[in-house]
N, C-alpha and C positions, 0 to 999 in steps of 0.2 A: 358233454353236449351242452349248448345253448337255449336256454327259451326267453323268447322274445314275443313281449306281448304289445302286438300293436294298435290296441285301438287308443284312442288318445283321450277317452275321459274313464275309463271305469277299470276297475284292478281286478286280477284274475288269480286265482288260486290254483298251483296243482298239488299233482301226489304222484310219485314215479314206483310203480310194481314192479316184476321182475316174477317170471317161474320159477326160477330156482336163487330162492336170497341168501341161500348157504353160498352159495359159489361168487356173488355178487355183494359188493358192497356201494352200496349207493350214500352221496354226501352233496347238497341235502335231498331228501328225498319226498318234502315236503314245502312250500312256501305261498310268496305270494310274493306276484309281481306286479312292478305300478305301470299307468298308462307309457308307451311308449318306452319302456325300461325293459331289459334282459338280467337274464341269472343263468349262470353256468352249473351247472351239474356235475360234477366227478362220479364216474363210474369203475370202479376197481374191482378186477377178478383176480380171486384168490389162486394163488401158486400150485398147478395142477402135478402130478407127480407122473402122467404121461402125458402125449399131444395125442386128441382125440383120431380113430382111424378115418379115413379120407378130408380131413379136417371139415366136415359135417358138424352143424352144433343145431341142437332142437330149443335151445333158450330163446326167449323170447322180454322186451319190455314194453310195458305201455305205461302213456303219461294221458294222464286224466288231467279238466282243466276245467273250473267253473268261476263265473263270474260272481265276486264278492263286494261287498256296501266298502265305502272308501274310510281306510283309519284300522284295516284289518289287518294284524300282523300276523306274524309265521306261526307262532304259539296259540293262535287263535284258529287254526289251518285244523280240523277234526276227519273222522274218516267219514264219518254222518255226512256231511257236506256234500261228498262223492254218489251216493246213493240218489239211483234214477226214480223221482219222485214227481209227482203230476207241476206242471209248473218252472222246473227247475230244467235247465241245458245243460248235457255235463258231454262235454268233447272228450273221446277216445282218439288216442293216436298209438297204434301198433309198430315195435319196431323189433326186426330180427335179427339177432348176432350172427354176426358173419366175421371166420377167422382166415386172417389174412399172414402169408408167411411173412416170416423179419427176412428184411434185406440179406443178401448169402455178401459174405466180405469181399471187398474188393483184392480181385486177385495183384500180387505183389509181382510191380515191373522186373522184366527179364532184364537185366543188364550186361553186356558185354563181356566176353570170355575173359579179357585182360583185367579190368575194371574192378567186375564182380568177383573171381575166383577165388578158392577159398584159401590159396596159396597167398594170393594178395591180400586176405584179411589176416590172416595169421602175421604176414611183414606189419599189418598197420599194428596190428595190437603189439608184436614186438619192439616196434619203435617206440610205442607213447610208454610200453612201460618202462622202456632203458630212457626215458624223458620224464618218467616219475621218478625213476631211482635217484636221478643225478640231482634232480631238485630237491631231494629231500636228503641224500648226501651232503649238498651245499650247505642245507639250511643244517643240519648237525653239526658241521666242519664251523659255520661263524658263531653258532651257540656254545659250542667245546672254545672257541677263542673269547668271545663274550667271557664266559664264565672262568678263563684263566685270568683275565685283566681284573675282573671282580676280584678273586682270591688275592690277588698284588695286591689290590688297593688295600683290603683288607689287613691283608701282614703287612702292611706298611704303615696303618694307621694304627693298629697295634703297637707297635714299636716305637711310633711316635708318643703314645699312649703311654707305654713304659717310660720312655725315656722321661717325658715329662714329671711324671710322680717320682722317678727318684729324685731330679733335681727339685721336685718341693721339698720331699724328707730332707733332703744335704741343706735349704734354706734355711729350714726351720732349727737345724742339730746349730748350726753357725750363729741363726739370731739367740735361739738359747743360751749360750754360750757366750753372745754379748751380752745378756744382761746377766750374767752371774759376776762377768767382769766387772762391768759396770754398779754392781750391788757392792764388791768389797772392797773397789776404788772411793767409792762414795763414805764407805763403814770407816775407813784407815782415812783420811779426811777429815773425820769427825774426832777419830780417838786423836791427833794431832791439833785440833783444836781448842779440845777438852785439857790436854797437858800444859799448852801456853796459856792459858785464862788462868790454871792452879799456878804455874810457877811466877805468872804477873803478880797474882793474889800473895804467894809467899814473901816478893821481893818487898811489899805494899806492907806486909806487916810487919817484917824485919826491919824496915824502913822507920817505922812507929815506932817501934820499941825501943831501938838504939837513941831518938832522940827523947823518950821518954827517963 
């Protein structure tokens, strides 16, 4: 519920009771409203475990309402306040529950013998599901081929993988192999060097000595 307080210079405090506050939860249940301003009220009843017979309810709420000095908040809102004292106005207003049935559902349109039958929902549901089958068929049938082309690619770059590493090890046996050549051409070069320098050196001293 709504309270709307209209006078347009002075602010008004209420308090909202209830006969039965087990059943009732009221939020808030106490404030203060400013000239010309409203405040909403939430009223919630608790979850009954049957609906009352002839839906009869004896509950009842009143909202009590007095006029307060201006700069009063809610926390300042006492029950003292409410209390009918010489001097002081305190407005009552009575309100009684009254339960109202929930809407009955809107009954579901009759459709056509042909239309609606239950022969013809059975055809639809048969179709959409041989229209599941085949799409999700499909979608296996291109993923089984996806994943043949993957497996190719794979032994194929394997292989290419292989083949590569043998021909490094054959490079490597080959360049080794040239330099061992290349080490005893180099060694036999030198012993051949070494022999002509001695047999120069002997010719040079034989040479001395016979003119000696």
């Amino acid at each position: 519920m709504q309270l709307t307080n209209k006078t347009t210079t002075q602010c008004v405090a209420f308090k909202v009771k209830t006969t039965n506050p087990r059943k009732y939860c009221v939020r808030p249940n106490t404030g203060v409203v400013l000239p010309g301003d409203s405040c909403n009220v939430t009223v919630t009843m608790q979850a009954q475990k049957e609906a009352p017979l002839d839906m009869q309810c004896k509950d009842k709420f009143l909202v009590q309402t007095v006029v307060v000095s201006d700069g009063t908040t809610s926390k300042e809102v006492l029950a003292e306040m409410f209390n009918k004292e010489a001097g002081r106005v305190i407005e009552d207003f009575k309100l009684r529950v009254v339960y109202i049935p929930a809407n009955p559902p809107s009954p579901v349109p009759e459709g056509s013998e042909e239309g609606n039958s239950p022969m013809a929902s059975l055809n639809d549901i048969a179709s959409q599901s041989a229209s599941l089958f085949d799409d999700v068929s499909r979608t296996f049938e291109e993923t089984s081929e996806k994943s043949s082309e993957a497996w190719s690619m794979i032994s194929k770059l394997t292989e290419e993988k292989t083949s590569a590493t043998q021909q490094s090890q054959k490079l490597r046996l080959e360049l080794e192999m040239l330099r061992k050549e290349t080490s005893k051409k180099q060694s036999g070069g030198h012993s051949l060097l070494l022999m002509l320098l001695v047999g120069l050196l002997g010719c040079v001293i034989g040479y001395l000595l016979n003119r000696i």
